[in-house]
C-alpha positions, -999 to 999 in steps of 0.1 A, spaced: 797 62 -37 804 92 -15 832 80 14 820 111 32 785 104 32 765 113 64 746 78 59 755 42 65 725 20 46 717 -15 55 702 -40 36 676 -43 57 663 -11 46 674 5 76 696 36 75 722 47 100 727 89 99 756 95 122 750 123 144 781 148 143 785 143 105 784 180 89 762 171 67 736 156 95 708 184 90 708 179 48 706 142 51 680 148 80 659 167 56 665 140 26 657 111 44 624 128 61 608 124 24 608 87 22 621 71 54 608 69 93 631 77 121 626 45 145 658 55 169 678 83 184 708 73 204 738 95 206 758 89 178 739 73 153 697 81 138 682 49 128 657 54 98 637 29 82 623 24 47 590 11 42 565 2 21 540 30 31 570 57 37 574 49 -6 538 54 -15 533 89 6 568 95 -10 553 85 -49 522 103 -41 544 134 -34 553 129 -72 589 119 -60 601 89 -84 618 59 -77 654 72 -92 651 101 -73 651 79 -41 676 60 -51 700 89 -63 696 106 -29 705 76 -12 736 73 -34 741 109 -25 738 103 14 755 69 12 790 64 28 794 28 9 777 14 -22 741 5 -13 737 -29 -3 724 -58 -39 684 -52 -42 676 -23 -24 677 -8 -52 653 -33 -67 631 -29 -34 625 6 -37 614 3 -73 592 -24 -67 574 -8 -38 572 27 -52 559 13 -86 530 -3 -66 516 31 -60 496 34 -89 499 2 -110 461 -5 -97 440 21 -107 404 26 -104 375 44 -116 339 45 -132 327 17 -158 299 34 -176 283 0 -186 275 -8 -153 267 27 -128 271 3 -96 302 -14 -102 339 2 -104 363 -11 -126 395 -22 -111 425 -20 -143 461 -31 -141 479 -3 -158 515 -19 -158 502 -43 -187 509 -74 -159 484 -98 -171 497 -119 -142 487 -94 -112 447 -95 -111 449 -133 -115 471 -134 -85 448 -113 -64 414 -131 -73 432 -160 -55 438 -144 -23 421 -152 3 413 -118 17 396 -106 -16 374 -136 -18 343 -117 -6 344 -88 -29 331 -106 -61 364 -95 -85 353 -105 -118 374 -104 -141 362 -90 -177 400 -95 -188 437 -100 -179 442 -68 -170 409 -53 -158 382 -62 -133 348 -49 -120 338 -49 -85 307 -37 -65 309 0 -57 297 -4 -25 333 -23 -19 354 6 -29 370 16 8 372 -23 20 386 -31 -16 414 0 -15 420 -12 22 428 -47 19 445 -45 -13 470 -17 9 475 -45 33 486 -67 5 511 -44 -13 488 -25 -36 477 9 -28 455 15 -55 454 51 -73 412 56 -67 399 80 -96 365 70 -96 358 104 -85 335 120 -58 296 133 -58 296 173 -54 272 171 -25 251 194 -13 255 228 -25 267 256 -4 281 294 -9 304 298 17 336 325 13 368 332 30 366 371 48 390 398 43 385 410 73 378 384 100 350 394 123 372 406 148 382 434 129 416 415 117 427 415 81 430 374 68 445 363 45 455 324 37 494 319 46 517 308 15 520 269 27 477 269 38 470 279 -2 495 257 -13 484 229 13 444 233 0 458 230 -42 474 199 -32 443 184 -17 418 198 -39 444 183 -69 427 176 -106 395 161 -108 406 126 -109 429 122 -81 423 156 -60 397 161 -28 412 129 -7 441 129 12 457 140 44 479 172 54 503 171 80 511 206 95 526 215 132 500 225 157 497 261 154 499 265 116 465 272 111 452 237 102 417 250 104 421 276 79 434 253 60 404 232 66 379 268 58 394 274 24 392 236 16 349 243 21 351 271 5 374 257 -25 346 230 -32 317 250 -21 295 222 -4 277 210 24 306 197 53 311 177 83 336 184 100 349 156 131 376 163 158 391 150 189 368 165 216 343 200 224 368 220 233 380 218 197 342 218 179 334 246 196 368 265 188 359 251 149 326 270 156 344 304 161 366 300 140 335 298 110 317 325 127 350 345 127 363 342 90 337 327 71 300 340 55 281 314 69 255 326 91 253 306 123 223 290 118 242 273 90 264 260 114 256 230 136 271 214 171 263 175 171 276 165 207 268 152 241 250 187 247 238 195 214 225 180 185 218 204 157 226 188 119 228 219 97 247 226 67 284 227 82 281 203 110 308 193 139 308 166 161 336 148 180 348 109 170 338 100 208 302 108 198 303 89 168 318 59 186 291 58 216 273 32 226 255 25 256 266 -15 255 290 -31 241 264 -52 219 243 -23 209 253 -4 174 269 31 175 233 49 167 252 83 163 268 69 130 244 76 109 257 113 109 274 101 82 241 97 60 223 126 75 231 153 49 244 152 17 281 161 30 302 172 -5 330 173 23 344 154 55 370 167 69 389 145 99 407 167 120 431 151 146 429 123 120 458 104 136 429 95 162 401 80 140 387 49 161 385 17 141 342 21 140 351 56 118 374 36 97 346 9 92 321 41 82 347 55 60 352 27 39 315 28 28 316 63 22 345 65 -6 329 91 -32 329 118 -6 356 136 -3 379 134 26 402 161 42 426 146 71 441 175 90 470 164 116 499 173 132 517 137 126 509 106 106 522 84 140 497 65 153 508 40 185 482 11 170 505 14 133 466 18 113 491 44 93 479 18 63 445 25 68 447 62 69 464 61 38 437 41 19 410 52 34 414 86 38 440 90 10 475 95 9 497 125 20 489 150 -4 514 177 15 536 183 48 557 214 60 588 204 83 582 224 115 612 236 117 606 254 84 579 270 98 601 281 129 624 301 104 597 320 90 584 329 119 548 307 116 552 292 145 572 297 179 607 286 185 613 260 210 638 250 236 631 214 244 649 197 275 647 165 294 652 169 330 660 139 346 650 134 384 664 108 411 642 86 430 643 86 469 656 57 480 623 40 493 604 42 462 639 26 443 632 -3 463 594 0 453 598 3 418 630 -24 416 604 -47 433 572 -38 407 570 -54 376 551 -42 344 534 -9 344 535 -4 380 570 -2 373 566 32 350 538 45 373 558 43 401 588 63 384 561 86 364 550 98 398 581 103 413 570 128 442 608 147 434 592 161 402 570 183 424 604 202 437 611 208 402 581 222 389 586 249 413 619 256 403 608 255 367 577 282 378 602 304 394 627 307 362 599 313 337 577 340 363 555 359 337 549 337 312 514 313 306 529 277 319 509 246 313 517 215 337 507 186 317 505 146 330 491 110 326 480 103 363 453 121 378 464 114 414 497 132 408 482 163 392 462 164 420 486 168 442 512 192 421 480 210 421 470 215 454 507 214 461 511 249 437 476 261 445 468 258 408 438 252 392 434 217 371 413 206 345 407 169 340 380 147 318 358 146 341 350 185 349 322 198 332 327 213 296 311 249 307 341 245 340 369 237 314 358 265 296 355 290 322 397 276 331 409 280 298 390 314 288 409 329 322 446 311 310 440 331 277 432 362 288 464 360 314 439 365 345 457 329 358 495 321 346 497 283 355 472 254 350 474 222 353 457 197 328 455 160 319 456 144 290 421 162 279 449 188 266 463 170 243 449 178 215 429 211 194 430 229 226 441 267 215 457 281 242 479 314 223 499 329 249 510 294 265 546 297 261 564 270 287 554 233 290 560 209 319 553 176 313 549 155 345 542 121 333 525 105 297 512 74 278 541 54 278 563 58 244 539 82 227 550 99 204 518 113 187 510 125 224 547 141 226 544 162 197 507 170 204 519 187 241 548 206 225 520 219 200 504 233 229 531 262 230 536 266 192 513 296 186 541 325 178 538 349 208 532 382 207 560 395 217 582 376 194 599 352 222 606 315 220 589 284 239 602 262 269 591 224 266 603 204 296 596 171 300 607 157 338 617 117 336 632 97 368 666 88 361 674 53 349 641 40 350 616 28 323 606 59 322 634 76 308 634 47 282 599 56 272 608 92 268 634 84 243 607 68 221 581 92 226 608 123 219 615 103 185 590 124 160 603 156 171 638 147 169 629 138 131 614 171 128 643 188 141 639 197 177 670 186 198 664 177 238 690 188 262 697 166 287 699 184 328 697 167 359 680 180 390 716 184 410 727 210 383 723 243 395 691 258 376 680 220 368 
């Protein structure tokens, strides 16, 4: 027992880190590695253990003592009778169900109890859940299932309490010589960062266990590198999958700019284009098209239109439920998830983790802040009154008119110019949720905006002319969010978002992450009206960054400056 521990923890398996303690930003860093921050009020963090926060935790190679001495460490009091026990029941799940090849039988995997439980594979033959995928059991402690089962089997065994340790290993694919330049084609000297090699050993792993898994990484660490030496660690034919075209065409550069591969071993599989080649990209929305609801998504087949020795999700905290569905039947190729956080608002984290695989590695932002990886960041919350006639319109709204209303809070425009004024110079992105009110800041500003619905040749035209510093404000939607690479943008104002987001709150801040040339920090500012649902929201959403770190000043539009 430590009486000055930083930590109050519950039996619940909740964990109370009290804000002002001196030992705040240790215990911060401790509890990152096995708990989820699920509150930020003033004087008290609220983290909570879970099942899945244990198996990315044991798949780290962190044991269950180590858990529980750190927690002893952190721990005001004693630790609450059987949390203890919980931990080392949870985190000895990871691994106790192991599968891999039977060499009898080429089509069926054998599915092996390695605790020496005789009583666990009898259990699960009776669930209900399991019944379809023919378990038959060759003894107590070992059963063969179809292999076509593999990714539905992993995933519903996750759901029951059993992530299972999959080493029936993966086909090579395709071959494919593909190598890293030393010199990019721009004439710049690359080499792979310290945490990108060490990110791309953890994923590739041994040949049991290695070429599955997910990296988490802040947006502007170079996930796509990472993604580059990953393809040309296992030498093979890849498709590659992300968020929009923005981002599969900057994946397309990016392979023209620092890899061999000539460009007509590179393919675009879009809207526009559909060109299957070696290294093919293609955006989840494709995938997931359909042109009614009862036809089948016919762009799917992607997935069987090479021999791909190599998938790589990027943005994979977006993968729409039809890609998980594809991804279970496609379990002996490898997968590479490449994201910025593991949040996802729909809580499929489960899924990720068995389908995909587990967290194979993660770099705290803020340790990539002190070496100068990525840009440092002021974050403030500036909170904005409401005139008086839309108070009485919100008080009298009910659900999510009630947040519209304060998201669009026609005061915010004031400050955005203020905001403009203070950082003069610098590339400032205005991002929001509602396209009416980016309309108007827009006109409002004379600023151009850039919205879903403008054409992709527009949007590039817009964000080619941001980079290049010919215009200093834009104003976007949500198509922003995500794998847009906008370097010099150094200031963000956000206007409105999706409710409690927090996926979509660290995805905007990555907008200004890129380290700026001239070695200055980054402005995030995210306007809220005052005592409204809204400013509840933002709490949630700010609730991944806070975990990373990041701190939000509170201002209010009366202060001087606000």
């Amino acid at each position: 027992m430590n009486t000055n521990g930083a930590c109050i923890v519950q039996r619940d398996l909740t964990i109370l880190l009290e804000k002002n303690h001196p030992g705040f930003e240790d215990a911060r860093a401790q509890l990152a590695l096995f708990a989820e921050l699920v509150k930020s009020p003033a004087h008290y963090h609220t983290y909570r253990i879970t099942p899945l926060s244990l198996w990315n935790a044991a798949a780290a190679g962190r044991s269950a003592e180590e858990v529980i001495q750190g927690l002893r460490r952190l721990s005001r009091w004693e630790i609450p009778g059987g949390i203890t026990e919980d931990i080392v029941k949870w985190m000895s799940r990871y691994g106790s169900l192991k599968l891999y090849g039977y060499d009898k039988e080429p089509d069926r995997l054998c599915l092996e109890c390695v605790t020496g439980d005789p009583g666990v594979l009898e259990s699960l033959t009776r669930e209900k859940g399991l019944a379809g995928f023919h378990m038959n059991l060759i003894d107590p402690l070992r059963a063969l299932v179809p292999s076509l089962w593999r990714g539905a089997l992993k995933q519903e065994l996750a759901r029951l309490g059993y992530p299972v340790l999959d080493e029936a290993g993966y086909h090579q694919g395709q071959a494919l010589s593909i190598q890293l330049k030393p010199v990019t084609a721009g004439g710049k000297r690359f080499d792979l960062r310290p945490y990108q090699a060490e990110g791309v050993e953890a994923f590739a792993g041994d040949q049991d266990s290695g070429g599955s898994g997910v990296l988490v990484l802040p947006c502007g660490a170079g996930k796509t590198v990472i993604g580059l030496a990953a393809m040309a660690h296992f030498q093979c034919e890849t498709l590659i999958l992300t968020s929009n075209v923005t981002s599969v065409r900057q994946w397309i550069t990016e392979i023209a700019d620092k890899t061999t591969l000539s460009p007509d071993a590179v393919g675009e599989y879009t809207g526009e284009r559909k060109h299957v080649r070696p290294v093919t990209v293609s955006t989840y929305q494709i995938l997931t098209h359909r042109g009614k609801k009862e036809e089948g998504f016919k762009h799917m087949s992607l997935f069987n239109e090479r021999d791909w020795g190599l998938i790589i999700y990027d943005e994979v905290h977006l993968l729409p439920a039809p890609v998980f569905r594809a991804t279970a039947d496609i379990q002996a190729t490898r997968r590479l998830g490449l994201t910025a956080t593991l949040v996802r608002e729909d809580g499929c984290e489960r899924d990720v983790f068995s389908l995909i695989g587990p967290k194979r590695y993660e770099v705290p932002w803020r340790a990539l802040e002190e070496r100068g990886f990525i840009a440092q960041v002021e974050c403030e919350e500036v909170r904005v009154s409401m005139p008086d006639g839309l108070k009485e319109r919100y008080i009298q709204a009910e659900g999510r008119e009630k947040y519209r209303i304060a998201a669009e809070n026609p005061r915010k425009t004031e400050i955005v110019k203020r905001l403009l004024d203070r950082h003069a110079g610098r590339q400032i992105l205005i991002i929001g949720q509602y396209l009416d009110q980016l309309r108007e800041i827009a006109r409002s500003l004379d600023v151009p905006l850039i919205t879903g619905s403008m054409p992709q040749e527009e949007r590039g035209k817009w964000f080619s002319q941001f980079r290049k510093g010919e215009i200093p404000v834009l104003a976007v939607s949500k198509v922003a969010n995500f794998a847009v690479d906008l370097p010099d943008a150094s200031v963000a104002i956000q206007i409105s978002g999706s409710f409690g987001s927090r996926q979509e709150e660290a995805q905007r801040l990555g907008r200004i992450l890129r380290p700026k040339q001239d070695g200055s920090g980054a402005f995030f500012y995210s306007l809220v009206s005052e005592e409204t649902r809204e400013q509840e929201f933002a709490m949630r959403r700010q609730l991944f960054l806070i975990e990373q770190g990041y701190e939000y000043v509170v201002s209010f539009e009366r202060e001087e400056g606000a």
